[in-house]
BAFI-3210 file (N, C-alpha, C; in Angstrom, 3 decimals, decimal comma, padded with zeros to 6 digits):
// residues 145
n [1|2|3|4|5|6|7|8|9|10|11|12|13|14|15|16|17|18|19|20|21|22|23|24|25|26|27|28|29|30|31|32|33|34|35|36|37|38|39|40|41|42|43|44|45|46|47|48|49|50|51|52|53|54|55|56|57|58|59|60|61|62|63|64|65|66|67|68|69|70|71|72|73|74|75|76|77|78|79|80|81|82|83|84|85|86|87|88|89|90|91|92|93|94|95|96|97|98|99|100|101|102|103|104|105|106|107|108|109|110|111|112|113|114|115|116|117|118|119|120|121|122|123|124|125|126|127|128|129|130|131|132|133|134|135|136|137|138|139|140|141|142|143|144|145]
n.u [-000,138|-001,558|-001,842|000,756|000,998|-000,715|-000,296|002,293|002,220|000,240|001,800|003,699|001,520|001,425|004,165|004,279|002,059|002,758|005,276|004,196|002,932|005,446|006,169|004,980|005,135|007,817|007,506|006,766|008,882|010,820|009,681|009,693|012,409|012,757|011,753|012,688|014,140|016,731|017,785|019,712|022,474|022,817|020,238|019,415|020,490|019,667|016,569|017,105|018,584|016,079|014,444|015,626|015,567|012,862|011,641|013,049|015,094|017,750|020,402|020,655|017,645|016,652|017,657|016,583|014,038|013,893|014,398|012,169|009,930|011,334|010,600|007,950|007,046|008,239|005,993|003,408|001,398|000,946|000,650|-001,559|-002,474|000,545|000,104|-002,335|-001,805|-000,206|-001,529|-003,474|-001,825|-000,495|-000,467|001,788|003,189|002,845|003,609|006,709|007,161|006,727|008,883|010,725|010,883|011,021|013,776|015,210|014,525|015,793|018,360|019,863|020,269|018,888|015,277|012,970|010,529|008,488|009,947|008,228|005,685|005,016|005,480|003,486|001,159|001,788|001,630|-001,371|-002,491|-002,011|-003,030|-001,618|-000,903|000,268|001,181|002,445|004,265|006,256|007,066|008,751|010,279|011,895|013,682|014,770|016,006|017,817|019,141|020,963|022,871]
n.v [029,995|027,495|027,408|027,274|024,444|023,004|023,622|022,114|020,188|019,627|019,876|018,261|016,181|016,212|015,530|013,370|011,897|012,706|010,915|008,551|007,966|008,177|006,190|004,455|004,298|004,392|001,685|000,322|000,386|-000,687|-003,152|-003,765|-004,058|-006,139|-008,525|-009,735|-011,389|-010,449|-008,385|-005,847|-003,992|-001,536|-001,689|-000,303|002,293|003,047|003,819|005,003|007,581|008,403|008,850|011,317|012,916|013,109|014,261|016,130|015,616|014,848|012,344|010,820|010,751|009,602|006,968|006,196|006,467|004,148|002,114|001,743|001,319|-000,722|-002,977|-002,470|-003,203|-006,209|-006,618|-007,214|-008,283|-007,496|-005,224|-003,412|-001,934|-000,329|001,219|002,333|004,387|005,992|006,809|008,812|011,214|013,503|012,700|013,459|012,768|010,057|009,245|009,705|007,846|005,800|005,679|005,446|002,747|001,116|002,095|000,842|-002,056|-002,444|-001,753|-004,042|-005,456|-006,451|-007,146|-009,812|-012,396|-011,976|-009,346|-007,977|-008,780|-007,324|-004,593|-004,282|-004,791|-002,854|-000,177|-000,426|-000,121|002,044|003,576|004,239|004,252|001,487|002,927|005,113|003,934|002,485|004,420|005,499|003,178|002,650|004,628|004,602|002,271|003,017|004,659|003,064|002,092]
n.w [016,084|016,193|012,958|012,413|012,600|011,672|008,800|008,291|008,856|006,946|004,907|004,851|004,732|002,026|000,873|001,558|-000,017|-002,538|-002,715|-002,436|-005,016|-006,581|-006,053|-006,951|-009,586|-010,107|-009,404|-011,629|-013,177|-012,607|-012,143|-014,827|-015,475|-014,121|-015,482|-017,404|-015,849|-014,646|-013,099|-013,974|-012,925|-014,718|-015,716|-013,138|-012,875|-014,701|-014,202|-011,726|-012,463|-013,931|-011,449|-010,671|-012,342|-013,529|-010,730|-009,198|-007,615|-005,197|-005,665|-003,695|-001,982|-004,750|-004,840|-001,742|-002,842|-004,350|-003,388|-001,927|-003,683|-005,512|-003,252|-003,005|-005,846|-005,361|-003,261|-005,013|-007,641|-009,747|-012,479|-012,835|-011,038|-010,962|-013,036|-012,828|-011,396|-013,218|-015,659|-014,988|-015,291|-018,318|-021,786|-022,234|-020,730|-020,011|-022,032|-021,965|-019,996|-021,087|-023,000|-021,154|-020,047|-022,912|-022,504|-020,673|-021,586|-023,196|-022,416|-021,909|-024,636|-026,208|-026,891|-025,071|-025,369|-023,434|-022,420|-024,689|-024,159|-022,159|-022,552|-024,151|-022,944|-020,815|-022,469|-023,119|-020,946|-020,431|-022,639|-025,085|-028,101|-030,515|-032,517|-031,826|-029,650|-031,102|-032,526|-030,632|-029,526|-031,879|-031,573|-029,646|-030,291|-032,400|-031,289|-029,790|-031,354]
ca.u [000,737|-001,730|-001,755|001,637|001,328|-001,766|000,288|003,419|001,440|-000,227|003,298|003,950|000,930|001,552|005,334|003,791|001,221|003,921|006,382|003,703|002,697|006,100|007,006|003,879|005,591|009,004|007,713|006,655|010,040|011,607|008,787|010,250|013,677|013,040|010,893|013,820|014,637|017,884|018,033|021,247|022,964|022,496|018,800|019,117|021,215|018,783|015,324|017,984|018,555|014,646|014,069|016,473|015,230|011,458|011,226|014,323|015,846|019,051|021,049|020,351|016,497|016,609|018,393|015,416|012,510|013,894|014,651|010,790|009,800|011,128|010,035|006,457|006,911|007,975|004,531|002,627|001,207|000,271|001,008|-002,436|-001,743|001,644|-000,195|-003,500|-001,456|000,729|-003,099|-003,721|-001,010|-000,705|-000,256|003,338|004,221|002,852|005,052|008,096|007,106|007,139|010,565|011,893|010,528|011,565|015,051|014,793|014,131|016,959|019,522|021,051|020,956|017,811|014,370|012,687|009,504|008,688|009,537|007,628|004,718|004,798|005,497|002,257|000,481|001,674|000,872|-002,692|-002,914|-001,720|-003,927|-000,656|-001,131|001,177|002,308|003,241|005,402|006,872|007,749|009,769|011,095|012,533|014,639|015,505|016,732|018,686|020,100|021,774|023,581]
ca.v [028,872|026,102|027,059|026,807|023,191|022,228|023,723|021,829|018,373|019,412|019,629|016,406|014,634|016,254|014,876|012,096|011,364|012,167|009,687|007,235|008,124|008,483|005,020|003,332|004,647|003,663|000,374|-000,020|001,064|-001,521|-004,251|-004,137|-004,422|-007,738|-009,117|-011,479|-012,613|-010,384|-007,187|-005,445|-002,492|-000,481|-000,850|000,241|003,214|004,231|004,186|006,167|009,034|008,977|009,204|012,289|014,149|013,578|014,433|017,372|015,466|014,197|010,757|009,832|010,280|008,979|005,995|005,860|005,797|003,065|000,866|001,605|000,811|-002,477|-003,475|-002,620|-004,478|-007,432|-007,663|-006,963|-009,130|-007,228|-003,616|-002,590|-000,857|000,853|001,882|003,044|006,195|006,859|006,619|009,950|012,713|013,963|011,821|013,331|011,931|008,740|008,675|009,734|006,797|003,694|005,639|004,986|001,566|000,762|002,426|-000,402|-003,105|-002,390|-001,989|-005,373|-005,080|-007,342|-007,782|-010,930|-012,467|-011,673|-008,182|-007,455|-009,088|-006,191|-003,464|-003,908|-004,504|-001,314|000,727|-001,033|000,234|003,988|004,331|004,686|003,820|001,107|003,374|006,139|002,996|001,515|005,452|005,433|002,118|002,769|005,981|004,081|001,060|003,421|005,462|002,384|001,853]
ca.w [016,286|015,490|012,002|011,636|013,216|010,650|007,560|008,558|008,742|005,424|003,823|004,962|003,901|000,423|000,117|001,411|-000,828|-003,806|-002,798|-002,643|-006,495|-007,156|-005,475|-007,968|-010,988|-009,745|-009,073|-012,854|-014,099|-011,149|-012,935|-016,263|-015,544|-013,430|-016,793|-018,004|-014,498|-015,239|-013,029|-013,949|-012,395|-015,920|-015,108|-012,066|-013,025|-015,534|-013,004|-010,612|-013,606|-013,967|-010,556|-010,746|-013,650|-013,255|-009,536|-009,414|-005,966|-005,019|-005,506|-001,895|-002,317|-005,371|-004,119|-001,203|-003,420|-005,425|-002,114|-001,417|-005,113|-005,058|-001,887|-003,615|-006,929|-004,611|-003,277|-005,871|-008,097|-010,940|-013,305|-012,925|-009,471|-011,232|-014,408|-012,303|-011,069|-014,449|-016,205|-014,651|-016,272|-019,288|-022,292|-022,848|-019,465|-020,397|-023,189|-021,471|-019,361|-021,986|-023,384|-019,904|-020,254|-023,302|-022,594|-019,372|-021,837|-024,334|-022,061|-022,055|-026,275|-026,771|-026,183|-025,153|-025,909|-021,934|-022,089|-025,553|-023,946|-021,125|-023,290|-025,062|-021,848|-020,427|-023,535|-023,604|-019,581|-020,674|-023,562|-025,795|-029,358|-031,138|-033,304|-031,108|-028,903|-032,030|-033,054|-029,088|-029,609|-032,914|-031,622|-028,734|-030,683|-033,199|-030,328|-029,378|-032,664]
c.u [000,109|-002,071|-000,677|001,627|000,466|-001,024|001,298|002,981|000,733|001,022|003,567|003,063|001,393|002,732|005,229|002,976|001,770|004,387|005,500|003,062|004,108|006,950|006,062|005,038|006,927|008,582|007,538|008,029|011,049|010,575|009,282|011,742|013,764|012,423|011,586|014,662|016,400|017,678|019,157|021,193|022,797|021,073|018,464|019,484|019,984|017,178|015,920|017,792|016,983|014,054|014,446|015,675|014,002|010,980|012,395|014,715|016,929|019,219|020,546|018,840|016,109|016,161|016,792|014,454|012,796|013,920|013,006|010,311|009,674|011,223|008,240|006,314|007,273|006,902|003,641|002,539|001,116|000,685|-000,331|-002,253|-000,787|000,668|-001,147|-003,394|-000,510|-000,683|-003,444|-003,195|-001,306|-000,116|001,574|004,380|004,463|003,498|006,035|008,236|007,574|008,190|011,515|012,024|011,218|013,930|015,786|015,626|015,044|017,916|020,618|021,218|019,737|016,507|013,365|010,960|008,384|008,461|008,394|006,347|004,255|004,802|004,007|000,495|000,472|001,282|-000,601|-003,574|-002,802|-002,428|-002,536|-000,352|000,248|001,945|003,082|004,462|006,243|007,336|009,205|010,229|012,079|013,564|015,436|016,431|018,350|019,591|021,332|022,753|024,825]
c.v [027,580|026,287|026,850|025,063|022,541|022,422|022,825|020,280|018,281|019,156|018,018|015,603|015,376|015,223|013,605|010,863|011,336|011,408|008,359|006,951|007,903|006,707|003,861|003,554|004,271|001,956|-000,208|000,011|-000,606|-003,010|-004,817|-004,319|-006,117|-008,759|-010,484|-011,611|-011,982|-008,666|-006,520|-003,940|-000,975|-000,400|-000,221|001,964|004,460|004,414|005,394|007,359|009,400|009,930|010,827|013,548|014,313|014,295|015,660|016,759|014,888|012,563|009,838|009,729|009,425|007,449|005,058|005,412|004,792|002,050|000,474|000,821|-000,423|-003,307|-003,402|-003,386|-005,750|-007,885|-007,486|-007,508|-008,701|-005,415|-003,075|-001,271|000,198|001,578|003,031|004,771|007,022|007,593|008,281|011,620|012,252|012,682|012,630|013,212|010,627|008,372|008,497|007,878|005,481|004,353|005,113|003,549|000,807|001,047|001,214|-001,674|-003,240|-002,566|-002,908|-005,778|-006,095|-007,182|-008,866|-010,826|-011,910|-009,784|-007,317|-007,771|-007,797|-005,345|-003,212|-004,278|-003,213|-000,137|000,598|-000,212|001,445|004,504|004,693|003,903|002,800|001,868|004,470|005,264|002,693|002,799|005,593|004,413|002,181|003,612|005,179|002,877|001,636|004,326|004,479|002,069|002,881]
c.w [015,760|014,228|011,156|011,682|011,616|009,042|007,340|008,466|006,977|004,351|003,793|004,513|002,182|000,106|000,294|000,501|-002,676|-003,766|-002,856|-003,871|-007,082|-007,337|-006,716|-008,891|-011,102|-009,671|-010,147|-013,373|-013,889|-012,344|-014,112|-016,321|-015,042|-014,505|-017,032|-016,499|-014,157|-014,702|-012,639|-013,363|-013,759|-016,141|-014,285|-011,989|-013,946|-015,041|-012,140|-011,388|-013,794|-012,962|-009,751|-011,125|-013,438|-011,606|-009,110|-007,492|-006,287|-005,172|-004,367|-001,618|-003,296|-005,195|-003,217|-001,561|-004,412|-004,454|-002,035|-002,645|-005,738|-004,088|-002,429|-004,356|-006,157|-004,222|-003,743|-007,065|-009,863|-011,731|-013,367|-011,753|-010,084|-012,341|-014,064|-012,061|-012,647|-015,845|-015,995|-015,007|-017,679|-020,432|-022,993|-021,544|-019,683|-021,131|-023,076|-020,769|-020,185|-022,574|-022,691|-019,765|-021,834|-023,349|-021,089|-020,503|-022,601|-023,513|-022,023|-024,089|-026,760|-026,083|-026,828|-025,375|-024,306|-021,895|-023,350|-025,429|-023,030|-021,421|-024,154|-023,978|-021,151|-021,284|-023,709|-022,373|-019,690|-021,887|-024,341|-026,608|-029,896|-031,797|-032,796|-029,938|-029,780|-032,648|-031,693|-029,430|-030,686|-032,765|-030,760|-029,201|-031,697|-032,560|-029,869|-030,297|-032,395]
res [x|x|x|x|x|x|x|x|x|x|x|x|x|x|x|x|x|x|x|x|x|x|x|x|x|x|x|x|x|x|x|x|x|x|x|x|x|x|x|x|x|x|x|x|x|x|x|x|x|x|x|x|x|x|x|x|x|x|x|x|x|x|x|x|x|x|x|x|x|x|x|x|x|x|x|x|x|x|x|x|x|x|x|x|x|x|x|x|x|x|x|x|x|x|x|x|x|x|x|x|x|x|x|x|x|x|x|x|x|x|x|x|x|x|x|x|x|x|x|x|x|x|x|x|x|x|x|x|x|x|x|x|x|x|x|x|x|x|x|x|x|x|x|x|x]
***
């Protein structure tokens, strides 16, 4: 009996200790949308679909870890914290990552001098080469066409 109790607490710190990786990486996504002072519902929509696809949960979690997310980027001063945990997978996560980011930064049909400053900060924090960002930015810009 008490190893079902100790397994049952271990589950929990695990999903615990995901959602609080999952909530960094959300809070980067959440970071770059607020850049130009300008956070629209079609950013929000497209962190939600991330939060979907990379993590295989429902709308209504989703939903949750984005409430948490930006409640983090609110008090947090800085993208070293979000980057610290994305730093750690594979570099074709990291990539997915500044696609999601630049697919963020496009959404409203421009980007500013603001968000192109952050984009090359977060690539600088992920170890992810100009030209492999400026190969993602380019699909993403011509996807929009």
């Amino acid at each position: 009996m008490l190893t079902k109790f100790f397994k049952k607490n271990k589950d929990k710190d695990k999903e615990k200790n995901l959602n609080k990786k999952n909530i960094l990486i959300i809070a980067l996504l959440v970071h770059a949308a607020k850049i130009d002072e300008n956070y629209t519902d079609a950013e929000r929509e497209i962190i939600k679909k991330t939060i979907v696809s990379l993590n295989s949960v429902d709308i209504e979690k989703a939903e949750d870890l984005l409430k948490f997310a930006e409640e983090k980027e609110k008090e947090s001063n800085q993208i070293v914290e979000f980057t610290k945990e994305i730093k750690k997978y594979s570099t074709e996560f990291r990539l997915k990552i500044v696609e999601i980011v630049w697919k963020i930064l496009y959404s409203d049909g421009s980007i500013g001098e603001y968000e192109s400053n952050l984009m090359r900060r977060i690539c600088g924090l992920l170890y992810v080469t100009d030209k492999d960002s400026g190969v993602i930015k380019m699909n993403i810009k011509n996807s929009l066409k």
